[in-house]
Every structure is written in C-alpha cells, then in structure tokens.
N, C-alpha and C positions, 0 to 999 in steps of 0.2 A: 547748157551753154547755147543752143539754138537759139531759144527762146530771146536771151540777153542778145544775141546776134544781131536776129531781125529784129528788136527793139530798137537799136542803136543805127539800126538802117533808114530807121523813122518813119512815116516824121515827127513823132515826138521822141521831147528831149528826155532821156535818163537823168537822173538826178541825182543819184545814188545807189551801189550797189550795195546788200546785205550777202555774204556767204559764210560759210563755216569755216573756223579756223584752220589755219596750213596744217598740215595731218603729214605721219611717215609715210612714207609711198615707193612703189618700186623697188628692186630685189635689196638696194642700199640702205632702203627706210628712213630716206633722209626726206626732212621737212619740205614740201613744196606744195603751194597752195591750190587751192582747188581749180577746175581749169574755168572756171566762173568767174573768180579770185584774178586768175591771170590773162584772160580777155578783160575787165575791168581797168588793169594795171596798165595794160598795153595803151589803150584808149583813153586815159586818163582821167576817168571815172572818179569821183570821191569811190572809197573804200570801207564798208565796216565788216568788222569779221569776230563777233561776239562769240561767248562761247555760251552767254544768254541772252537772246535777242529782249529777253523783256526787264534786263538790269535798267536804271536810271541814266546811266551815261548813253547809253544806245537809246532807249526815247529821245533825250537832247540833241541826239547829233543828227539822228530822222529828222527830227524838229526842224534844226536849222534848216535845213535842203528845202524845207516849204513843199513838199508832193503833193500833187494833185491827186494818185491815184498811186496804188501800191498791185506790186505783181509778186505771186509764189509760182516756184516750181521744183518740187523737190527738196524742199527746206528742211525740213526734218526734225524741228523744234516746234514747240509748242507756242503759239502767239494771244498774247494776253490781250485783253480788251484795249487797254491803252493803245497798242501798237494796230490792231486791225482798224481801231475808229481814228487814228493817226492823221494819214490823208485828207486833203480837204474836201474829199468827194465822202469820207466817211469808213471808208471798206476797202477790201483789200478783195484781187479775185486770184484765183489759182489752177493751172493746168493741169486738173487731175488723168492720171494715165487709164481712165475706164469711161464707158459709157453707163454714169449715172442715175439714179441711185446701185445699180449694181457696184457690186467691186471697191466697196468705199473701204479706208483703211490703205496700210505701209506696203503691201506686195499686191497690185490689181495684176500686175503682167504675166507673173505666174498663176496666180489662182485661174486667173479668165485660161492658159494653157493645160494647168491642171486638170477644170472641170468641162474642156473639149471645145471652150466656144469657139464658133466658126467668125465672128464678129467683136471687135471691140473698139476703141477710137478714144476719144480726148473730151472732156469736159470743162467748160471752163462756168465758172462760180462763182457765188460769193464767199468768203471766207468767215466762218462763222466760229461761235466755241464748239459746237459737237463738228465730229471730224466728219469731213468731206459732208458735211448734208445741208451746205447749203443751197440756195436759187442756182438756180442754172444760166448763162445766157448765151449759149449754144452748144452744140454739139459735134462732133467730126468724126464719120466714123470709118474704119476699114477692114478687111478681112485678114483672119488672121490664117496663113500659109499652114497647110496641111503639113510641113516638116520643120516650121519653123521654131527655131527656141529663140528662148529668153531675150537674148543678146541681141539677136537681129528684130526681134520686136519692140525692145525696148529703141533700139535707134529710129526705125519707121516711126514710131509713134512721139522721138523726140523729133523731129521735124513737120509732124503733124502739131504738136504742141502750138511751135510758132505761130505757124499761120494759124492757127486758130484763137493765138491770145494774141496777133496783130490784129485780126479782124474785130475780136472782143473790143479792146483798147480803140480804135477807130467808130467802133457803135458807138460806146461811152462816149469820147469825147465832142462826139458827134452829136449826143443827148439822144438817141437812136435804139438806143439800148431795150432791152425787153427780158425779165426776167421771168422763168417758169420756175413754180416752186419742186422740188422731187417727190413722187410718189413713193409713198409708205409702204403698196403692197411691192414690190419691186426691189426692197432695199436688201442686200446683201452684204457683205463682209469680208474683206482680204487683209487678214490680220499679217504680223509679220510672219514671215518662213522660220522655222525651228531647224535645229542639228537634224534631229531624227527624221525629220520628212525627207533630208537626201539621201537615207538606205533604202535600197529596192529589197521590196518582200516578194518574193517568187511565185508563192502562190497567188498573187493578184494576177486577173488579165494581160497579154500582153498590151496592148493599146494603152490600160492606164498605164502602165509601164515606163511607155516608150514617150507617154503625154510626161512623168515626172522626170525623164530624161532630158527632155525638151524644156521642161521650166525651170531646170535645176543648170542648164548648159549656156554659155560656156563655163562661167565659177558660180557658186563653188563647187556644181556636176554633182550627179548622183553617182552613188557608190554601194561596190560588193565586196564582197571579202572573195581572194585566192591565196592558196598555199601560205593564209596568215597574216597577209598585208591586204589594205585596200587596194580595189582596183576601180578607176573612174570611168564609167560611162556616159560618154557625152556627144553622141549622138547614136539616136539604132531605131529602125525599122520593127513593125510588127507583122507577122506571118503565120494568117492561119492554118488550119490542120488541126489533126489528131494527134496527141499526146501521151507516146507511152512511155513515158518516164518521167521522176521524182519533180516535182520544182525544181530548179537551179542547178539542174544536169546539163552536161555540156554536148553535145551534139555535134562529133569534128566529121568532117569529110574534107580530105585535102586542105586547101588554103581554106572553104567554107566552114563557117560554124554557128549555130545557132541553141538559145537555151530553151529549157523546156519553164513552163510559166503553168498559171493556175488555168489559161485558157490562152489556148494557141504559143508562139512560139517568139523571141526577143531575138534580132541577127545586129549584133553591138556592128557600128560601123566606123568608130572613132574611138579610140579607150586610152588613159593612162596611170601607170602607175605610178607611186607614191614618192616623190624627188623627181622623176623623170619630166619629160613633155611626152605630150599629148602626139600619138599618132596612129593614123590611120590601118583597119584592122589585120587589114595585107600583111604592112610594116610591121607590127607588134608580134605579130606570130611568127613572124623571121628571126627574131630574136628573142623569144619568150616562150615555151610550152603550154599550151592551154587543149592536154591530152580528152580525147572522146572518154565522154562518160565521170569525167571530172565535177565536182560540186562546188556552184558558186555560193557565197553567203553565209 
C-alpha cells in the first residue's frame, strides 16, 4: 500500500488499480478487501480485482484505461505475456523486496534473516516470464537490525519500496532510465516458507535459532512443543557459553531462564501459547510453569 500511496501523490496519474480478491480477515473472517483494494476505493480509482489477472475480461478492462506503464508489488499471481507487454511502454516493472539477483522468488525477507545478512534493500525491474530475473533500474539498499524480525523489516522496506518505484517511474517517464542486466554468478533463491521450517530443532546453534525466530516473528512465529501443546517463540536472544545439558533443556533461575541449544544457549524473550496472546517472558511465567531442567520440543 505505500507504493500505491506515493504513486497517487504523483505526479503521475494512476489509471487503474489490479488487486486480489476481498479475502476473510480478522478473528470474524468476514470478507473485506485488501488494504490496496481499499485505498483504491477511497480515492476513487477504477478497480479490478481478478481472481486471474490473465482471464480476457481483465486484459480488456487494462486495455480500456490506455497505461502508459504498469507497476507490481506484491502481486502474487502469475502475469502472462499479454498483460506484462500491455502498457504502451511495453513492460511492467516491480519492487522486488531483495537486493538482486540475490533473493529472487516468494519470501526474500526471511531468507536474507535466515541466512544472517547484514544488508538488504529493494529492487526495482523489469518484469519478465522467469521470476524476478529481470534488468534492474536501481537499487535501494539498508541494513538489516541485529534483532530485527520479519515484521518490522518487511515495513522499513515497504516504504523503501516507494521511493524507490517513485524515483524508478520519474526516470522512465523522464526517458532517463537505465537498465543493468542481473548477474548469473550472484543469483540466489527465496522460495516460499514451509510449515516445517517454523519448528526449532535444538540441536542447531543458538544464533541460527534465534535468526529463525526472527524470520518466522511476528506470524506465523516459530514453535516448540511443552507439556504437549505448542509453544511460540517470537522473539529471543542468543548467549554464549558452555553447555551442559541435553538440547531443549530448560535452564530456570528465578524469573531467568534459558535453553540449552546445539551450540551456546536460547533466552525466549516474548512466547505464546496456543489460543492465548503473545506475552512477554516475565508475564508468561507468572502464570505458566516452565520447571529447571524441563524439555522443550
């Protein structure tokens, strides 16, 4: 929604907005549309909201609007030749969340958290048939926070997005533009996230750990098992030391507590369990037992 924000800030004009059908939402799970959908609505936007963007009646209705130039962010459908060569300019470009070629594919936010990078940023493209590989025509990049998750990177880098597909969009129209092709040695992979990558295996490091904590937080949160039920971990610290006991031993001292891991030690600082909310590890243990020497997982 940034993106669509500062576009309609201008100074060019929208034309038309494409988003995905109104979906169930919230504890009600009543229909209400995307929040893309409904900045569109408010603003008075033409609207389509395909449930395939490359049926014939969505060509046609593209069609009519006459686009000079088409913008993705987040789309999450697949876009057939017809609709990318659409615009009069030819192409479609898209604010991918990685700095390119790294990271191409459905989850860059997490893998780049997963695999420790200290760096990541916004790409913006052309939109091609192979995913994310197309030209590039700039870049934006930022560091990513030593305790940051998911959540709060994915927002930094939806307002990096913007400005960087206003600037994009301002080349172009400007004829100013300059595309750099992606290099092949460099190219990477952030396919989508599985069930199974949100259970913590114990005997891994603490740091990768507390890195799948962090790319899994705040939903859908990595998870262990206690006394039978899952328990979420969604935020925690890594602390080294020497380890004399099993993986996924619990280590109490007083209100402290910390698990034993395959190398140094996990101190959860946020957890919840399963119906409940989410709170902080002080709170949790005031009303929940998590005895020394107990096994997580």
């Amino acid at each position: 929604m940034p993106t669509l924000a500062r576009l309609l800030a201008g100074p060019h004009r929208v034309v038309a907005v494409v988003s995905q059908p109104d979906r169930p939402r919230g504890r009600g799970r009543r229909q209400e549309p995307s929040p893309v959908s409904a900045l569109a609505e408010r603003e008075g936007i033409a609207l389509v909201r395909p449930e395939r963007v490359g049926d014939a009646e969505v060509e046609a209705a593209l069609r009519a609007h006459a686009p000079d130039l088409g913008v993705v962010v987040a789309f999450g459908q697949f876009l057939p030749k017809r609709i990318r060569e659409l615009p009069r300019l030819g192409y479609l470009v898209n604010g991918h969340a990685s700095l390119l070629p790294r990271w191409r594919g459905a989850a860059p936010i997490a893998r780049a958290i997963l695999a420790g990078d200290a760096h990541t940023g916004i790409s913006v493209m052309r939109v091609e048939r192979e995913m994310d590989a197309g030209p590039v025509a700039l870049r934006a990049e930022l560091e990513v926070g030593t305790e940051e998750d998911a959540g709060s990177l994915a927002a930094r880098l939806a307002a990096l997005c913007a400005d960087a597909v206003a600037r994009a969009v301002d080349a172009i129209a400007a004829g100013k533009v300059s595309w750099t092709p992606q290099d092949g040695p460099g190219v990477s992979f952030a396919p989508k996230l599985e069930p199974a990558e949100q259970h913590l295996d114990w005997s891994e490091p603490a740091p990768a750990l507390v890195r799948r904590v962090r790319a899994f937080a705040p939903s859908p949160g990595a998870w262990t098992e206690h006394a039978g039920e899952r328990l979420r971990i969604l935020a925690a610290r890594a602390e080294a030391g020497r380890v004399d006991a099993a993986p996924g031993t619990v280590c109490r001292a007083g209100a402290s507590l910390r698990v034993a891991t395959g190398d140094g030690w996990l101190v959860p600082l946020r957890v919840q369990r399963a119906g409940a909310r989410a709170l902080d590890l002080d709170a949790f243990l005031r009303g929940r037992d998590l005895p020394d020497g107990a096994t997580l997982g």
